[in-house]
SETORZA-422479 format. One record per atom (N, C-alpha, C, O, CB): y, x, z. Coordinates in pm, whole numbers, padded with zeros to 5 digits, always signed. Glycine has a CB too. Example, Ala and Ser with C-alpha at 12.3 -4.5 7.8 and 13.67 -1.06 7.14 Angstrom:
# SETORZA-422479
-00569+01319+00780;-00450+01230+00780;-00330+01320+00780;-00332+01424+00846;-00447+01131+00905;-00225+01285+00708;-00106+01367+00714;+00003+01290+00787;+00114+01341+00804;-00060+01408+00572;
This chain:
# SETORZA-422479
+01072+00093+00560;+00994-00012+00622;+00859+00042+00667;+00812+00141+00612;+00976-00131+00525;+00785-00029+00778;+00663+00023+00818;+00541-00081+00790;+00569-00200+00782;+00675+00061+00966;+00416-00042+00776;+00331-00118+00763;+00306-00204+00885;+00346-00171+00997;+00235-00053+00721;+00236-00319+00858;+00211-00405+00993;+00056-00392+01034;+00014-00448+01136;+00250-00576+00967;-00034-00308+00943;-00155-00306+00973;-00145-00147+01015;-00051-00069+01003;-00256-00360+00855;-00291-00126+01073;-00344+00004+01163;-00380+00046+01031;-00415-00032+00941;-00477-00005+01300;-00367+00216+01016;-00413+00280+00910;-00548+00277+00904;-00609+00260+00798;-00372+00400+00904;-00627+00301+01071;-00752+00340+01068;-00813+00166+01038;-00924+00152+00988;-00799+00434+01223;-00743+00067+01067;-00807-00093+01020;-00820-00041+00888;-00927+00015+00863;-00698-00258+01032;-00736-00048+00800;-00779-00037+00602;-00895+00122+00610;-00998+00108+00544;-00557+00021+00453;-00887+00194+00648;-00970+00291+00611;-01117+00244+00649;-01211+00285+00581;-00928+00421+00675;-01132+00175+00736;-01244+00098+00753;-01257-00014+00647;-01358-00035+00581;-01243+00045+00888;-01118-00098+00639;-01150-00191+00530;-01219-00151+00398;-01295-00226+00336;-01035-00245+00495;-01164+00046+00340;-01205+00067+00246;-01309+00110+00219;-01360+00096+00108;-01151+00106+00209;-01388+00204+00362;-01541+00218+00406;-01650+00021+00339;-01741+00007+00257;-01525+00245+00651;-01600-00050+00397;-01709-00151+00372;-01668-00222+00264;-01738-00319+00236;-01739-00244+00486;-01574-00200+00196;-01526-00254+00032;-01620-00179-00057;-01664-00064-00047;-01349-00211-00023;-01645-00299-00169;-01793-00242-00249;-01672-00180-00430;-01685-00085-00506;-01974-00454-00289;-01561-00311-00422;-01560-00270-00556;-01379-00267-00562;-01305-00351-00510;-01657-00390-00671;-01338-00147-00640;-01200-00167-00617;-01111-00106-00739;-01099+00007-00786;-01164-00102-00480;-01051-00243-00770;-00978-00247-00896;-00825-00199-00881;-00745-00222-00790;-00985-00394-00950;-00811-00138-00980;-00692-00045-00968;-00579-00040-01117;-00623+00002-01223;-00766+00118-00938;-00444-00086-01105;-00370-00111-01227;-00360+00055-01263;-00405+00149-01198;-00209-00207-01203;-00303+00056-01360;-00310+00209-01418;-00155+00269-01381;-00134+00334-01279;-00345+00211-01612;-00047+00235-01486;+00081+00264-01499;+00168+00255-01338;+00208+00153-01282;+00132+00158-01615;+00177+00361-01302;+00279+00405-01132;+00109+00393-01092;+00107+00485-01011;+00450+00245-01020;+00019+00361-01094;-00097+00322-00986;-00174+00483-00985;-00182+00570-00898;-00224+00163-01052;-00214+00478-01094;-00315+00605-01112;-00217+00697-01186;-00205+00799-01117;-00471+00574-01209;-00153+00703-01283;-00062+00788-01347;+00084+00747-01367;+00125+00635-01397;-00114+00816-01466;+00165+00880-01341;+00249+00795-01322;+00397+00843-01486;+00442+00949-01531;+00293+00819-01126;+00416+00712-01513;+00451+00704-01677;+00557+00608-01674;+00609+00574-01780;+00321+00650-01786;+00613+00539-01514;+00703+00453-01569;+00855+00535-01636;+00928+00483-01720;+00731+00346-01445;+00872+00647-01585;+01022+00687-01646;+01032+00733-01844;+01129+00753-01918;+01072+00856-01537;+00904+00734-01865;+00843+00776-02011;+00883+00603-02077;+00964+00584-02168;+00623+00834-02007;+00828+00527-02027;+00811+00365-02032;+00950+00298-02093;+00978+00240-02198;+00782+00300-01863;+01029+00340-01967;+01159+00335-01961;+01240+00386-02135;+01285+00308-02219;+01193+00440-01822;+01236+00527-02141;+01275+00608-02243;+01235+00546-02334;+01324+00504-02409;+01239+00733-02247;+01083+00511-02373;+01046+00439-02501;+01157+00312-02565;+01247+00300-02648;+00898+00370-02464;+01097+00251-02488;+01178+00126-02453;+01330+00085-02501;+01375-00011-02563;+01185+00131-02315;+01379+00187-02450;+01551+00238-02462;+01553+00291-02600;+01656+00260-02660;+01611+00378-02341;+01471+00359-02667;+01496+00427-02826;+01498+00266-02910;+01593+00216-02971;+01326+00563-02896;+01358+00209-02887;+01379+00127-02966;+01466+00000-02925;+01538-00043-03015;+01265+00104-03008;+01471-00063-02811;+01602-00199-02824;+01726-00068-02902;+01805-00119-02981;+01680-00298-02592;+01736+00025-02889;+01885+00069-02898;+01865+00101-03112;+01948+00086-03202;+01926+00263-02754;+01750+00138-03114;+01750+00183-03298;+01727+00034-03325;+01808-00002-03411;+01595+00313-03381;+01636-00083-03278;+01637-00232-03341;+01752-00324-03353;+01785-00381-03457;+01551-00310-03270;+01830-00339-03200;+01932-00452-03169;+02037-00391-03146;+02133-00468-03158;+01908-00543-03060;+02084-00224-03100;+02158-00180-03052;+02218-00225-02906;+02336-00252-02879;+02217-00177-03139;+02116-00227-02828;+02096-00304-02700;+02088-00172-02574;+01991-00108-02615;+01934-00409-02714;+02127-00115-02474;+02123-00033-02408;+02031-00089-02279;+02075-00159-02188;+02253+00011-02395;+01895-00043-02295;+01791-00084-02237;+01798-00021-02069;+01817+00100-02074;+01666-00037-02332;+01790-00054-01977;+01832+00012-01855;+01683+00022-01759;+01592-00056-01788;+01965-00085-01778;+01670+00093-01677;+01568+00128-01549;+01552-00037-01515;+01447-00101-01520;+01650+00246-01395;+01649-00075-01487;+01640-00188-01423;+01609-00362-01521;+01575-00473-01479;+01781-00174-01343;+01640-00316-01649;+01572-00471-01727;+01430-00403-01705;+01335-00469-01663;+01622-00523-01939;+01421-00266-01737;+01235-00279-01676;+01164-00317-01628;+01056-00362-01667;+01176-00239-01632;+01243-00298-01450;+01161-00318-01356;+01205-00517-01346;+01148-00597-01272;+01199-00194-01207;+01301-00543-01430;+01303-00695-01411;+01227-00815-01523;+01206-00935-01506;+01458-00722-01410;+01191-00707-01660;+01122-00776-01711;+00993-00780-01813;+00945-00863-01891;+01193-00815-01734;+00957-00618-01762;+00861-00575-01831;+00780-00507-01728;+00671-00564-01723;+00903-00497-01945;+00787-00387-01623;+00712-00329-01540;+00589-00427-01504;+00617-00538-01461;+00795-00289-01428;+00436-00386-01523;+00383-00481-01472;+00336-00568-01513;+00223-00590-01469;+00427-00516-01421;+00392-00665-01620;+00334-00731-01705;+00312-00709-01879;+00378-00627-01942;+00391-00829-01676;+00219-00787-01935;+00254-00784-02076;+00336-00754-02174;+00396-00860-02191;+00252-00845-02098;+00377-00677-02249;+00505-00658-02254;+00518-00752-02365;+00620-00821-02356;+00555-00514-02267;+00431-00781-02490;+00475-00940-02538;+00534-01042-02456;+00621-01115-02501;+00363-01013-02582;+00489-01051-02332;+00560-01183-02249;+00699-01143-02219;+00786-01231-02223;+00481-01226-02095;+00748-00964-02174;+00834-00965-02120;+00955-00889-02206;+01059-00841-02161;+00794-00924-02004;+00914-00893-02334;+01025-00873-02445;+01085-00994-02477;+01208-00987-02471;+00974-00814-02576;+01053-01075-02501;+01129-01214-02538;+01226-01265-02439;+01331-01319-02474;+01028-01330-02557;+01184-01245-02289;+01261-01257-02205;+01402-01158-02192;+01499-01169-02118;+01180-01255-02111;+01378-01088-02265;+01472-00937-02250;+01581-00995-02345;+01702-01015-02331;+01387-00760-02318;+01508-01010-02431;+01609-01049-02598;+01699-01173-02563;+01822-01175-02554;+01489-01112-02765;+01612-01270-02546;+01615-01399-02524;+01766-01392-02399;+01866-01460-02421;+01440-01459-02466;+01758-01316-02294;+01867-01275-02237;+02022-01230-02254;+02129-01233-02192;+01827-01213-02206;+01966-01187-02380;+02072-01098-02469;+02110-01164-02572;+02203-01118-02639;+02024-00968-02525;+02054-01278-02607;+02109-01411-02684;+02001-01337-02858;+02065-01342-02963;+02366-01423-02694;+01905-01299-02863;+01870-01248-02949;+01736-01344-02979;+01635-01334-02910;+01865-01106-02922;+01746-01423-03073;+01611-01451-03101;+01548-01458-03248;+01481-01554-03286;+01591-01569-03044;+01577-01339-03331;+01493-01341-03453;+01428-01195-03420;+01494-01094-03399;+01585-01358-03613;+01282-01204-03421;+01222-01062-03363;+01106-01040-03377;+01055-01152-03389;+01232-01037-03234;+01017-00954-03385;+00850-00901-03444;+00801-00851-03276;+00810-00735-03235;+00850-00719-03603;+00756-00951-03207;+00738-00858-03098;+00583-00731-03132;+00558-00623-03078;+00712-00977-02946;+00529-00789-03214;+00433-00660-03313;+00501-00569-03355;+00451-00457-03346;+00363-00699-03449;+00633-00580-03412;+00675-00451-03458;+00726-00414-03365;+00613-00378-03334;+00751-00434-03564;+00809-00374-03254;+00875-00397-03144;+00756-00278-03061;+00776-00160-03029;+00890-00583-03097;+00650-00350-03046;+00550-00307-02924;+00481-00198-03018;+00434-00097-02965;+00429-00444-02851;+00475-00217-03173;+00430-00034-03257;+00543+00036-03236;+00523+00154-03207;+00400-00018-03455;+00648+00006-03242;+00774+00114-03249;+00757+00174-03083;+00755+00295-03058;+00962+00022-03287;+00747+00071-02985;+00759+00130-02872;+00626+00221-02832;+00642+00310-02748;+00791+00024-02779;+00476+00197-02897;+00391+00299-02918;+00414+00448-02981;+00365+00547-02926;+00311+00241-02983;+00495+00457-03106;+00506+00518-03156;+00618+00662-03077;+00641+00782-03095;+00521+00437-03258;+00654+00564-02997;+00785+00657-02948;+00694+00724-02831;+00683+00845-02807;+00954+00559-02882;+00648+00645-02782;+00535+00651-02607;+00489+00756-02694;+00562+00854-02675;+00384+00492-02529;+00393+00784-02791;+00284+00877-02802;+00367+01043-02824;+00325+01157-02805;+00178+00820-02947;+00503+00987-02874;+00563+01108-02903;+00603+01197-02787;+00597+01319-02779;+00673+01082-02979;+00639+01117-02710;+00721+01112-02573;+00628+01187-02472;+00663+01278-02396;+00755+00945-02517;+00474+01122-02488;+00327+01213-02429;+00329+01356-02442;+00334+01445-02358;+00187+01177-02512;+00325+01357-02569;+00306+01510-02662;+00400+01591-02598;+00359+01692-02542;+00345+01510-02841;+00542+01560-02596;+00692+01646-02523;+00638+01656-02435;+00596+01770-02417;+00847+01589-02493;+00607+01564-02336;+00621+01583-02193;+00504+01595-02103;+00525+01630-01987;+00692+01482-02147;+00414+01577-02133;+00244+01579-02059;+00317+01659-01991;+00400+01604-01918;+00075+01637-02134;+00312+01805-01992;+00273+01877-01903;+00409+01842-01813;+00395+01873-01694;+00233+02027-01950;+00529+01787-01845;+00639+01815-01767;+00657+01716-01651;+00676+01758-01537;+00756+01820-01851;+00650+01561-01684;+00677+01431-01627;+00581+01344-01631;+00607+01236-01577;+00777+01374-01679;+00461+01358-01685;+00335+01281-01670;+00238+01367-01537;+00205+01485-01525;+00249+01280-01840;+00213+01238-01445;+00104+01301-01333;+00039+01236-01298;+00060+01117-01318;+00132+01353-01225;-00067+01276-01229;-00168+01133-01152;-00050+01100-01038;+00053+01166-01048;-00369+01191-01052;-00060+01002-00930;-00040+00981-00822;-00081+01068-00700;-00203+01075-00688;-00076+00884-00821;-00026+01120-00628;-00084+01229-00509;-00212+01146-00462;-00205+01035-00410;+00040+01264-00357;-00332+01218-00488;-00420+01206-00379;-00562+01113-00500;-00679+01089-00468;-00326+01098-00214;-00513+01091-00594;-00560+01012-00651;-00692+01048-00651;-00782+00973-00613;-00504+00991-00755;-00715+01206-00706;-00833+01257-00748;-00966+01264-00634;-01086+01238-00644;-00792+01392-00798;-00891+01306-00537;-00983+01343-00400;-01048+01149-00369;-01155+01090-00380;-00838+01434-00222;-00933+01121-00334;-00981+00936-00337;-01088+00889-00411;-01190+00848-00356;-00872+00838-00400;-01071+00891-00555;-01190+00864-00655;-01321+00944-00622;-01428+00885-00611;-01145+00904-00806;-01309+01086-00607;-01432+01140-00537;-01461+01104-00381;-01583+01110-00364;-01421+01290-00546;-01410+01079-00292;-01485+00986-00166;-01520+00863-00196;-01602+00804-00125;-01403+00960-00043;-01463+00805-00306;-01508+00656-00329;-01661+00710-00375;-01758+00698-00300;-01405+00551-00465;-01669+00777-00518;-01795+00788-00576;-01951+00846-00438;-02071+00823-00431;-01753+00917-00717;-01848+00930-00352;-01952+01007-00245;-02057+00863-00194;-02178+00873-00171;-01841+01094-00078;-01972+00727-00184;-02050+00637-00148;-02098+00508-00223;-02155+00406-00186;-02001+00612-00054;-02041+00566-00372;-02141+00439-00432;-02061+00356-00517;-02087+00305-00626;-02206+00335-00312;-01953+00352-00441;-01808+00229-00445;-01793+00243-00646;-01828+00344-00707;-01590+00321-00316;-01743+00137-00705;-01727+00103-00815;-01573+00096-00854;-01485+00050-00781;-01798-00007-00827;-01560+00130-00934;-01394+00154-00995;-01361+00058-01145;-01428+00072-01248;-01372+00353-01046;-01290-00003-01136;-01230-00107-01237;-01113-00074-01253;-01055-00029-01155;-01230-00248-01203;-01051-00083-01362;-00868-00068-01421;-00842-00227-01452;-00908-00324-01490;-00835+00050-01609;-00744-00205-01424;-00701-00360-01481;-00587-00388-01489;-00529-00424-01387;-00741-00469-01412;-00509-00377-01631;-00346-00326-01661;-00288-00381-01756;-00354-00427-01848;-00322-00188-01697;-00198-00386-01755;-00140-00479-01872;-00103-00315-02001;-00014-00316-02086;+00055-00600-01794;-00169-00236-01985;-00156-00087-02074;-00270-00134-02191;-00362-00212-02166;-00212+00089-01966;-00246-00070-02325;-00333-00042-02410;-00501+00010-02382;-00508+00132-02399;-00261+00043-02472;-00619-00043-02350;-00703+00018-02344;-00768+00162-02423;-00873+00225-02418;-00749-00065-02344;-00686+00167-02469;-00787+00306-02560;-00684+00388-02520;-00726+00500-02488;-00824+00310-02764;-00486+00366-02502;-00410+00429-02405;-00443+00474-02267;-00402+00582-02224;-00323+00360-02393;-00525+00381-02187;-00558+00453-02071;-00651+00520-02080;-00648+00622-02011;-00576+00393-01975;-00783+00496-02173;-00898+00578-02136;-00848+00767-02180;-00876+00869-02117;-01054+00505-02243;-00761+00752-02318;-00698+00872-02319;-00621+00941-02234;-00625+01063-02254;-00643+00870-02394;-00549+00904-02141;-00441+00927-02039;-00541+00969-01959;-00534+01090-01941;-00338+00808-01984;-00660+00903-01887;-00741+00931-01777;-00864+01035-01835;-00909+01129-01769;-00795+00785-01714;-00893+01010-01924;-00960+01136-01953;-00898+01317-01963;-00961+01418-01933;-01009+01096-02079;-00726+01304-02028;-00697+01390-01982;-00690+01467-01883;-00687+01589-01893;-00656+01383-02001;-00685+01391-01752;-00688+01413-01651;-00785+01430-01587;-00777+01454-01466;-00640+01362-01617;-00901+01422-01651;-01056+01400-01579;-01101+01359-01491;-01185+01406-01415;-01115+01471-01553;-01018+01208-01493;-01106+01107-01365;-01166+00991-01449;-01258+00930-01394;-00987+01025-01223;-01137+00958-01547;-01186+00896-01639;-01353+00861-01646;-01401+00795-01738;-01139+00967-01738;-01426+00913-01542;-01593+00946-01560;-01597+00848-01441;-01698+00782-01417;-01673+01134-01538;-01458+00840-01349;-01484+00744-01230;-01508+00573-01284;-01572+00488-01222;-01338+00756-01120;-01451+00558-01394;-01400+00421-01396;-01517+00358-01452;-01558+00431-01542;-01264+00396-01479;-01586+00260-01441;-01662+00190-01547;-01656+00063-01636;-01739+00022-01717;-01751+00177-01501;-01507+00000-01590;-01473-00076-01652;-01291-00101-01700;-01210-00125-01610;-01540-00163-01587;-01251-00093-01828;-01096-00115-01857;-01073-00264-01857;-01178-00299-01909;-01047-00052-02004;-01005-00377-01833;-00948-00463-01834;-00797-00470-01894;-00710-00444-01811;-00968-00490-01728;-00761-00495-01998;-00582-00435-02072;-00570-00619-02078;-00634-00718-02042;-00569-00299-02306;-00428-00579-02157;-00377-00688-02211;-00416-00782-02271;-00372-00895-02255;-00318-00669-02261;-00521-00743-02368;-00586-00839-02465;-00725-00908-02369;-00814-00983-02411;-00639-00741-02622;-00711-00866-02263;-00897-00916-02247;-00840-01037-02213;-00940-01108-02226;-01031-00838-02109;-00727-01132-02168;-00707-01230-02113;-00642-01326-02180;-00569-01270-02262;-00661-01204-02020;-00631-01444-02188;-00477-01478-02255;-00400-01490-02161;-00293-01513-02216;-00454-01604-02340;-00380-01491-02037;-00257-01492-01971;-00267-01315-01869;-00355-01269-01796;-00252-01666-01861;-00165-01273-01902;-00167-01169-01795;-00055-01154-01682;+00017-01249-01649;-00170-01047-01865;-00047-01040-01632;-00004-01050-01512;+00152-01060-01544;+00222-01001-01626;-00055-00934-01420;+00183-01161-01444;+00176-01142-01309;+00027-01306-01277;-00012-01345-01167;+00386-01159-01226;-00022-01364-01431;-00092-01439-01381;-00235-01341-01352;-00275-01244-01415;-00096-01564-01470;-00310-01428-01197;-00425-01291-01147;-00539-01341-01239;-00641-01347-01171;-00488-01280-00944;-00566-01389-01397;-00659-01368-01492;-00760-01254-01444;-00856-01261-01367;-00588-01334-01620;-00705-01144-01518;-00730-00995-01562;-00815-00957-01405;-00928-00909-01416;-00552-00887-01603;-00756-00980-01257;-00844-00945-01207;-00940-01046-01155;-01038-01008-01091;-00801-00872-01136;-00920-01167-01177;-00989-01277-01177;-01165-01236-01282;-01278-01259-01238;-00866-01405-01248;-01143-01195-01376;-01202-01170-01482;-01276-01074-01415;-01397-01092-01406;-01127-01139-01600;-01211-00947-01352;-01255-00821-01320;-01393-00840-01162;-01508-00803-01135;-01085-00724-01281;-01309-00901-01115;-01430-00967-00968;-01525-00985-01029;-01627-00916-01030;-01408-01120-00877;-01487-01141-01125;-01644-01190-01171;-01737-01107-01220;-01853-01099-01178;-01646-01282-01273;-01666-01012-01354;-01786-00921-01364;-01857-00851-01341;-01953-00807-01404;-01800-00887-01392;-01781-00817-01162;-01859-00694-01017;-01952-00805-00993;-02043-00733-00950;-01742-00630-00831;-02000-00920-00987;-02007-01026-00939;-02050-00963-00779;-02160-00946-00727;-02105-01126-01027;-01904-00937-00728;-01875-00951-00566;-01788-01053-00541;-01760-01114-00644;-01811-00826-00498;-01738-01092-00450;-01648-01211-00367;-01532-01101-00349;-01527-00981-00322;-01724-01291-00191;-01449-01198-00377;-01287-01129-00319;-01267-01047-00195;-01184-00959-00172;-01184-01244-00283;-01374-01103-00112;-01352-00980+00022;-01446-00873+00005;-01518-00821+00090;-01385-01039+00189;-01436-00852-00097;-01532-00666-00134;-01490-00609-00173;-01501-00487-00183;-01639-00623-00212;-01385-00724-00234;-01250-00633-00355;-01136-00562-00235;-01110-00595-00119;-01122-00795-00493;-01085-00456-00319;-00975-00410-00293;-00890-00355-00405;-00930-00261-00473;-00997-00328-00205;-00715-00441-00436;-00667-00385-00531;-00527-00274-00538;-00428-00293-00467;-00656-00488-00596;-00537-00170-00624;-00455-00157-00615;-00321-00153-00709;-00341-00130-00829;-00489-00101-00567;-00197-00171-00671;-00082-00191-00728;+00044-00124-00725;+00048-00033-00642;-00063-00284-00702;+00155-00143-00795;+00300-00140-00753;+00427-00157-00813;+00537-00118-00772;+00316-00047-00713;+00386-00248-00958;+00483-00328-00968;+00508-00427-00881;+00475-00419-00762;+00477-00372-01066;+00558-00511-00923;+00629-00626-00870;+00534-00790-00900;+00490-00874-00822;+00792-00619-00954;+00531-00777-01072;+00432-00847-01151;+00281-00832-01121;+00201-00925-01111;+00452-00807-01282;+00253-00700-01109;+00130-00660-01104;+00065-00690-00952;-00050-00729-00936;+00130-00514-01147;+00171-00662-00832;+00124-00739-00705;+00140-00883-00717;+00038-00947-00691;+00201-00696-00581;+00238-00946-00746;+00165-01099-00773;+00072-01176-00816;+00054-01296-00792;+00199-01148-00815;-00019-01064-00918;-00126-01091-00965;-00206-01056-00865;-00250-01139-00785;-00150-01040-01080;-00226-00960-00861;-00349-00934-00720;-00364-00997-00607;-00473-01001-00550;-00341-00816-00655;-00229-01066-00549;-00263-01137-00448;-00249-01257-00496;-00212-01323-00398;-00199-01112-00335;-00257-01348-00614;-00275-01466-00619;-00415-01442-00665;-00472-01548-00692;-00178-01547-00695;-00475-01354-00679;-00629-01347-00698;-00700-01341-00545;-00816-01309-00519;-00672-01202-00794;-00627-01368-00481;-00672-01393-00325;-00728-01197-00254;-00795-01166-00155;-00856-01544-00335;-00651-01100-00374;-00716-01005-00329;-00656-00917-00197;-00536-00933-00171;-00734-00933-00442;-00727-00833-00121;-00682-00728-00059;-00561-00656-00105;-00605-00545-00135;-00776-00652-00054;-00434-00656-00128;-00397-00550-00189;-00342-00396-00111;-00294-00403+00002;-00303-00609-00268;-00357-00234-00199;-00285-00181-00136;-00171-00152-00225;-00209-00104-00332;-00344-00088-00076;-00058-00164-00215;+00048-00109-00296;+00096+00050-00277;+00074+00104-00168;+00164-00199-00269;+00144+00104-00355;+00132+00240-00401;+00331+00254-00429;+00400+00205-00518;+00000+00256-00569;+00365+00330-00324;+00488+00356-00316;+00541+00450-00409;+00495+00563-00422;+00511+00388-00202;+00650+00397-00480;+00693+00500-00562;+00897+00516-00608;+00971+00452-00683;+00586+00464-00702;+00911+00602-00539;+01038+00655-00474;+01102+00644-00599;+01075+00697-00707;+01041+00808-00396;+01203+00556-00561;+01307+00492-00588;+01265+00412-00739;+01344+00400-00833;+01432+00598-00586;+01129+00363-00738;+01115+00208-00815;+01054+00071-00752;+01038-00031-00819;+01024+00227-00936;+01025+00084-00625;+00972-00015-00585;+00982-00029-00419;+00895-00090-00357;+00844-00009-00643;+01081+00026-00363;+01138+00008-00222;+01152-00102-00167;+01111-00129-00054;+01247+00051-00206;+01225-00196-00260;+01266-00292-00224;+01212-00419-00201;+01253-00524-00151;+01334-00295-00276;+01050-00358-00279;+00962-00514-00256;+00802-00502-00240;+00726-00598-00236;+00984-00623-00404;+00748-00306-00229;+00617-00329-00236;+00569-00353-00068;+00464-00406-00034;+00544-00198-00319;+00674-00301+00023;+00601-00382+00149;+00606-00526+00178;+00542-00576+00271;+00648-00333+00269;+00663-00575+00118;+00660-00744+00113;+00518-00791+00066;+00424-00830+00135;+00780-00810-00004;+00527-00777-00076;+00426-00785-00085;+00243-00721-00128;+00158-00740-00215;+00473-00841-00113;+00257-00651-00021;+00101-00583-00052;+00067-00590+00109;+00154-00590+00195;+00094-00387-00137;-00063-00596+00132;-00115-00601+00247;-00100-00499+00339;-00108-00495+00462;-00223-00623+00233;-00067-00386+00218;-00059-00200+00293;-00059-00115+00242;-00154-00079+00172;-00146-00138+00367;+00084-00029+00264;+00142+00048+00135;+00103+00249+00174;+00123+00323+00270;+00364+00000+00127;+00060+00258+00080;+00038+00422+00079;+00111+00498+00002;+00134+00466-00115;-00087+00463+00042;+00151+00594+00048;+00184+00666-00038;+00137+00797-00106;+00213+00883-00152;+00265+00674-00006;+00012+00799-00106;-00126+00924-00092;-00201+00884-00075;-00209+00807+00020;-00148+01024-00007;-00325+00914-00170;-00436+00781-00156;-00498+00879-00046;-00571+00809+00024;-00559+00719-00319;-00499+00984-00010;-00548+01065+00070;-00530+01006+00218;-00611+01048+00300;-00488+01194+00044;-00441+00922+00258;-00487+00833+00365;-00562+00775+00391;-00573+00752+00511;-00450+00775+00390;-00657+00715+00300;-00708+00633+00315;-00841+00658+00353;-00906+00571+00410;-00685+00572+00233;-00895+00788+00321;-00968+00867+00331;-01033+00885+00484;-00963+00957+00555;-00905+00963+00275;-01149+00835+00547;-01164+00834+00668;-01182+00979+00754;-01281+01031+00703;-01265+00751+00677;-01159+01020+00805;-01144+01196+00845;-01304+01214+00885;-01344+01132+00968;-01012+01245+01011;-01343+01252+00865;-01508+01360+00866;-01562+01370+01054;-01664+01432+01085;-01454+01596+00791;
């Protein structure tokens, strides 16, 4: 599919945008196939449940994952369950899963780094805002050393409703205290763009081969696949 906007329109949009909030998980690093794996150890060691790519992306990618375990179970006719113990087991496996694989299957997004440094060249302000563990991302992004860009985390807990309700970046505007047209967000779940644009925001969605084909040009205002586009040429 092709975009319906001019590249050089958003690169201007992102020239006069003051503040721009960005989900973490596929957005800035990319961890959904790790996500996946977690996920799959434990429904399969708890319920003996064979957890698939696709209950992911249908009921967890994106949002809370308290909200979107019950739906999983609840599917599966399962309802006696600790979604606390559930979401430590699935930590426990994630952190292990880090350690194996950092160097192998964990990466930023192409372009990410250069992006965050033209943003900073002019001033521009950086917000996270994810349904991820906060002290999980600041570790993840500090490994990577962009972590000095961000000045504010927004996770799961800062809200009581999260995404796909737009709380979290509802929350995140107010505290730039800019107006929605300064904002620019970015995304690429499914959940996570419904949040951003029911927050009335800009969104750009962030393409990512063969998990989100089927619905991030629908809905995002304008899909990249390299933040290095966005980048106005010199």
């Amino acid at each position: 599919m092709q975009n319906r906007l001019k590249l050089e329109d958003v690169q201007e949009r992102v020239k006069d945008s003051k503040i721009f909030l960005f989900d973490f998980d596929g957005t800035l690093v990319n961890l959904d196939k790790l996500n996946v794996d977690s996920f799959s150890m434990v429904f399969k060691e708890m319920f003996n449940l064979d957890f698939t790519r696709e209950d992911f992306m249908k009921y967890i990618s994106g949002r809370a994952s308290k909200n979107g375990i019950p739906l999983y179970l609840n599917a599966h006719g399962i309802g006696e369950y600790s979604t606390e113990e559930i979401n430590t087991m699935f930590y426990k496996h994630k952190n292990r899963l880090i350690e194996e694989r950092l160097e192998e299957e964990i990466y930023l997004l192409p372009g990410i780094t250069k992006f965050l440094e033209y943003l900073n060249s002019f001033g521009k302000r950086n917000i996270v805002v994810t349904s991820s563990r906060k002290e999980h991302v600041e570790n993840m992004l500090s490994h990577f050393g962009i972590y000095k860009y961000f000045e504010k985390v927004y996770d799961r807990f800062s809200v009581v409703r999260g995404k796909p309700s737009p709380d979290a970046f509802l929350q995140a505007i107010e505290y730039s205290k800019s107006t929605v047209k300064e904002c620019i967000a970015f995304e690429d779940s499914f959940f996570g763009l419904q949040s951003a644009k029911g927050a009335g925001l800009f969104t750009i969605g962030v393409l990512n081969d063969g998990w989100n084909e089927d619905f991030v040009y629908q809905l995002s205002d304008f899909v990249i696949e390299d933040y290095t586009q966005l980048i106005t040429p010199s």
